[in-house]
C-alpha positions in Angstrom: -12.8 -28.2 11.7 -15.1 -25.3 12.2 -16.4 -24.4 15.5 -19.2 -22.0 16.9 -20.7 -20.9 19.8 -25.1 -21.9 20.0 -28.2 -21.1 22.0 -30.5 -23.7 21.7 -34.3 -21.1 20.7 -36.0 -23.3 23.5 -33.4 -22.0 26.3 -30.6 -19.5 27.0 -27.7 -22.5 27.2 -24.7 -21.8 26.0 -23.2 -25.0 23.3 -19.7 -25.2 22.2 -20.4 -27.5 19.0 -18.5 -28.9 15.7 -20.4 -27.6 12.5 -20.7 -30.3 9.6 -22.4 -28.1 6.9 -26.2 -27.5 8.0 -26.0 -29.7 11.5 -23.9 -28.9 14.7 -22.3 -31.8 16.8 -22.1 -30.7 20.5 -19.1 -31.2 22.0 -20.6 -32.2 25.2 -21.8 -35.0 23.4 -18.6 -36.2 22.5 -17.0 -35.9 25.8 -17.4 -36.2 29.4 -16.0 -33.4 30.5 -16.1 -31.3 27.8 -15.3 -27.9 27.4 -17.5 -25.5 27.5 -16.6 -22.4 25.1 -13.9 -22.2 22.6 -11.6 -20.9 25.0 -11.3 -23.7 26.9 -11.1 -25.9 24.1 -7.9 -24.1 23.3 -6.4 -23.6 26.1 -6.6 -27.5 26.3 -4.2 -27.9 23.7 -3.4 -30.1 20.9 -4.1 -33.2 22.7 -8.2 -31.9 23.9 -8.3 -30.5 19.7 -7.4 -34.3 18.7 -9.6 -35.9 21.1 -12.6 -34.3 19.8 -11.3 -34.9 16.3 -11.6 -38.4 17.3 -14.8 -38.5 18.6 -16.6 -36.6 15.4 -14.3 -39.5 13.1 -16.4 -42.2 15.5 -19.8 -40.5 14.4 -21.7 -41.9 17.3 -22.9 -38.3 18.3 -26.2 -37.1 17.4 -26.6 -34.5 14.9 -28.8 -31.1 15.1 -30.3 -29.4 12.8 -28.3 -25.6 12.7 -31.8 -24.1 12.4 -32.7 -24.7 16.0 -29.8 -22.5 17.3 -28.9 -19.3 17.3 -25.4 -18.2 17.4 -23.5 -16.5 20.2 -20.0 -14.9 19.5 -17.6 -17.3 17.9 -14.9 -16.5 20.4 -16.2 -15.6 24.0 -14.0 -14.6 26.7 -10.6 -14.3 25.2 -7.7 -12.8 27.0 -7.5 -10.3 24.6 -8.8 -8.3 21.9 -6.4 -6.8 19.7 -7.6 -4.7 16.3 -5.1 -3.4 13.9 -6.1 -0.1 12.1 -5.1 1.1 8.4 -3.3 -2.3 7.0 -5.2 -1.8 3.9 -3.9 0.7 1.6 -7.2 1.7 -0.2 -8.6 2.1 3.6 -6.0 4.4 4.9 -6.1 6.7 1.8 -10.1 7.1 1.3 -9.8 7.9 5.5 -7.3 10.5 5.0 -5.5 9.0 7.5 -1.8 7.9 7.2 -0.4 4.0 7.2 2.6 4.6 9.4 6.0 3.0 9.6 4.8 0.7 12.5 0.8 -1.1 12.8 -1.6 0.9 13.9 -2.5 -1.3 17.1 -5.9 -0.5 19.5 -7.6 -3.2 22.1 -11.8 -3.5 21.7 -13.8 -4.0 24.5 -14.7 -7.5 25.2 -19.2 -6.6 25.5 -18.7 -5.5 21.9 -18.5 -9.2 21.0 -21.7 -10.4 19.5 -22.8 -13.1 17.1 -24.2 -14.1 13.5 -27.6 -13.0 13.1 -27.9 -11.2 15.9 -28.9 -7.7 16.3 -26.3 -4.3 17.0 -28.4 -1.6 18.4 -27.1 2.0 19.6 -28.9 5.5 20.7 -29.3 8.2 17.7 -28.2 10.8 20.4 -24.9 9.1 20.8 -24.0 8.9 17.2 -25.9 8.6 13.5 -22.5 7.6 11.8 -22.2 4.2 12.2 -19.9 2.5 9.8 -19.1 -1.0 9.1 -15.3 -2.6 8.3 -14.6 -6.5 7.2 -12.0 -7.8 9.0 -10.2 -11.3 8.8 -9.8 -12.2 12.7 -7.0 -14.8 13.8 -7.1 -16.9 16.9 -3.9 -17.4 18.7 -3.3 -20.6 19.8 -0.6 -20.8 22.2 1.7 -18.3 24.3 3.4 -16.3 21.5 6.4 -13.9 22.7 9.2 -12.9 19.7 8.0 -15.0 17.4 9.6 -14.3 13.8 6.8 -13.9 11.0 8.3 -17.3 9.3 7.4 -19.1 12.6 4.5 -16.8 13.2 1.5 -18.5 11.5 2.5 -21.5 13.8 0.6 -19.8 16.5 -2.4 -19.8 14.9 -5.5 -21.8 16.4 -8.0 -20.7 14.1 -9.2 -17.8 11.4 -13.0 -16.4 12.0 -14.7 -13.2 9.8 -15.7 -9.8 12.5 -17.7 -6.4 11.5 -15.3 -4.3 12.8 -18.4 -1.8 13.4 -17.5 1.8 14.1 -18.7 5.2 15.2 -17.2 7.4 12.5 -17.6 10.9 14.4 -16.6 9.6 18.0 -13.0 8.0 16.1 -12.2 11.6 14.9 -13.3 13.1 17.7 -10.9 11.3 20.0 -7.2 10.8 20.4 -7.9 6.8 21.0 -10.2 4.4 18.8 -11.5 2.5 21.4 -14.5 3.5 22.6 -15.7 4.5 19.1 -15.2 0.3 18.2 -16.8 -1.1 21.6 -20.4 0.1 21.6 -22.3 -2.8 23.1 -22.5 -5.2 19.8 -19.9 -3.7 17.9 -17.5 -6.4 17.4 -19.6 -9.0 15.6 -17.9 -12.4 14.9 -18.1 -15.4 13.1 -20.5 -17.7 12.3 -17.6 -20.3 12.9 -13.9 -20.7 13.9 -11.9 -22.6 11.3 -8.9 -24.3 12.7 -6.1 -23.2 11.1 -5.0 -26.3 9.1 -8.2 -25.7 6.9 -6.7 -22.0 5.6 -3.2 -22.4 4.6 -3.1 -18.7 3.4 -4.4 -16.2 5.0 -3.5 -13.7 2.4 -5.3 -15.7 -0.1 -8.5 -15.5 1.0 -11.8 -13.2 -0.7 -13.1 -10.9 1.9 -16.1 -8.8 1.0 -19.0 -6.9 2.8 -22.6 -6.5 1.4 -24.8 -3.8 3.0 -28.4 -3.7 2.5 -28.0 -5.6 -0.8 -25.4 -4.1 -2.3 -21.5 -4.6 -1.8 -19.3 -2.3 -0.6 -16.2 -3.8 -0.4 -14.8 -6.7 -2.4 -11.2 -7.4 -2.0 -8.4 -9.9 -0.9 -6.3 -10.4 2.4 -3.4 -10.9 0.0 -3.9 -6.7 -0.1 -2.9 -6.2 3.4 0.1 -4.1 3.8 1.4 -6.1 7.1 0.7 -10.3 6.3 -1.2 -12.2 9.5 2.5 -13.6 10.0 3.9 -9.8 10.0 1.6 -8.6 12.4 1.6 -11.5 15.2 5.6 -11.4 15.1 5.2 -7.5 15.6 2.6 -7.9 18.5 4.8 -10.6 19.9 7.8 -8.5 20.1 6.4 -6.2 23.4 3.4 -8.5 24.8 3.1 -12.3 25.3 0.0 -13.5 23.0 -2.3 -15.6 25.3 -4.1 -18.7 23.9 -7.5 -17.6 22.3 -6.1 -13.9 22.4 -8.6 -12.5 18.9 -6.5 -10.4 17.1 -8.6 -8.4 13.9 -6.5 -7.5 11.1 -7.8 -4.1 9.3 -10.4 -3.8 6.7 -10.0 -3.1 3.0 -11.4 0.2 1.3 -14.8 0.9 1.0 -16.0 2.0 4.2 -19.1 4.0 4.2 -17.8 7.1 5.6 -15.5 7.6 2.3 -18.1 7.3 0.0 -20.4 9.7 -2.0 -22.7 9.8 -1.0 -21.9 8.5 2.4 -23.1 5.1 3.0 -23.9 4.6 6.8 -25.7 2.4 9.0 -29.5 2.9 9.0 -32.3 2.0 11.8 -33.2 -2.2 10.1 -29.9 -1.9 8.3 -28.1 -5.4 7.3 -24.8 -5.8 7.3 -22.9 -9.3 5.8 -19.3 -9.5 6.3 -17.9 -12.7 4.2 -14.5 -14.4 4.0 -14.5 -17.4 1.6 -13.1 -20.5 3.5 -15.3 -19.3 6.8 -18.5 -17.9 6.1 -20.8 -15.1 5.8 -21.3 -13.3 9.2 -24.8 -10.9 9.3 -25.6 -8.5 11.8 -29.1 -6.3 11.9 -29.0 -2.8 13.3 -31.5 -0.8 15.1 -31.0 2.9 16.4 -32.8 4.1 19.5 -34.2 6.6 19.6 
């Protein structure tokens, strides 16, 4: 199943719906009470997943066309925001930065999470290199604590695309990568949620980003030097992982900073993050001056 987050255009209500290719089934229309975001949906449980399962089998709920909502942030609220830096070989080298023994693990701020189509805005003063990273984000689904990686993928709830957006001269500049990840809006995600049952390999999976027309990076999960399995046993192993906790697993090469010429963000840049089996996630960007 494939979930999102929508504001209806006519009011600033937040909708936790099912997407069925161009219409969205609200979950509140399927049942009384209903949760209201996808965190509460997962912290539920199997049992609330099945029930709404069951009431989108009846089809007895109306439909709505996806062009009168926008969408919010496909996970809102989660207990945690973990990001993993340098699991993509090709990254860490055009970087210059090393991919060391252990993950390179950092926590995001929770106002950088934004939506599909919305719009990232930041001041020129604070920073003019703004780069862009495709990341594969997994939900957890359940407390996770010493979880082997052959049980690991058993904690998964759901897989969503994020624009790992960062301020290239702020990371260097500072000993943590933070604050250069957590601008207001930098932590796009979505469109959707897919449950986890509807990916049964995350290291199979095309993962590309497209930047004002032209792509930038094209590559596969399966290129990941530490598997979504690897990782989540690793995290496990010193922290419990909380039910909806978003974990975002590194970005393959291409990044605009390493490029020549350097390729970064510009006042009415587009940016279009993809992951086949989820969707194409776009965010605009405007610099303030």
């Amino acid at each position: 199943m494939r979930f999102a987050h929508l504001r209806a255009s006519d009011t600033d209500s937040l909708h936790l719906a099912v997407i069925d290719g161009e219409d969205a089934i609200l979950v509140s229309d399927l049942l009384s009470p209903a949760p209201r975001t996808l965190q509460e949906l997962i912290e539920g449980g199997d049992d609330l997943l099945d029930r709404v399962r069951a009431a989108v089998g009846e089809a007895s709920a109306p439909r709505h066309p996806l062009d009168g909502f926008g969408f919010d942030s496909a996970v809102i609220d989660p207990p945690a925001i973990l990001a993993v830096g340098l699991n993509y070989s090709a990254h860490s080298s055009e970087l210059g930065l090393k991919t060391d023994t252990a993950p390179t693990v950092f926590t995001l701020w929770p106002n950088s999470l934004t939506g599909h189509g919305r719009t990232t805005s930041w001041p020129r003063s604070l920073s003019e290199s703004i780069d862009y990273e495709a990341e594969l984000g997994v939900i957890i689904g359940r407390p996770t604590k010493d979880v082997t990686a052959e049980n690991a993928l058993d904690a998964v709830w759901g897989y969503t695309a994020v624009n790992d957006v960062t301020a290239r001269d702020i990371q260097f500049a500072e000993a943590q990568w933070s604050r250069c990840k957590s601008f207001d809006g930098f932590t796009p995600t979505g469109p959707v949620v897919v449950t986890a049952d509807e990916i049964p390999d995350p290291q199979d999976l095309h993962i590309w980003a497209v930047v004002d027309g032209h792509t930038v990076q094209d590559a596969s999960t399966g290129q990941m030097v530490r598997s979504v399995a690897t990782l989540i046993a690793h995290l496990s192993t010193s922290v419990t992982l909380l039910p909806g906790t978003l974990i975002s697993t590194g970005s393959p090469g291409g990044a605009g900073y390493s490029r020549d010429p350097q390729i970064f963000l510009r006042d009415r840049s587009t940016v279009t993050v993809g992951i086949a089996g989820i969707g194409e996630l776009t965010t605009h960007c405007r610099i303030l001056d």
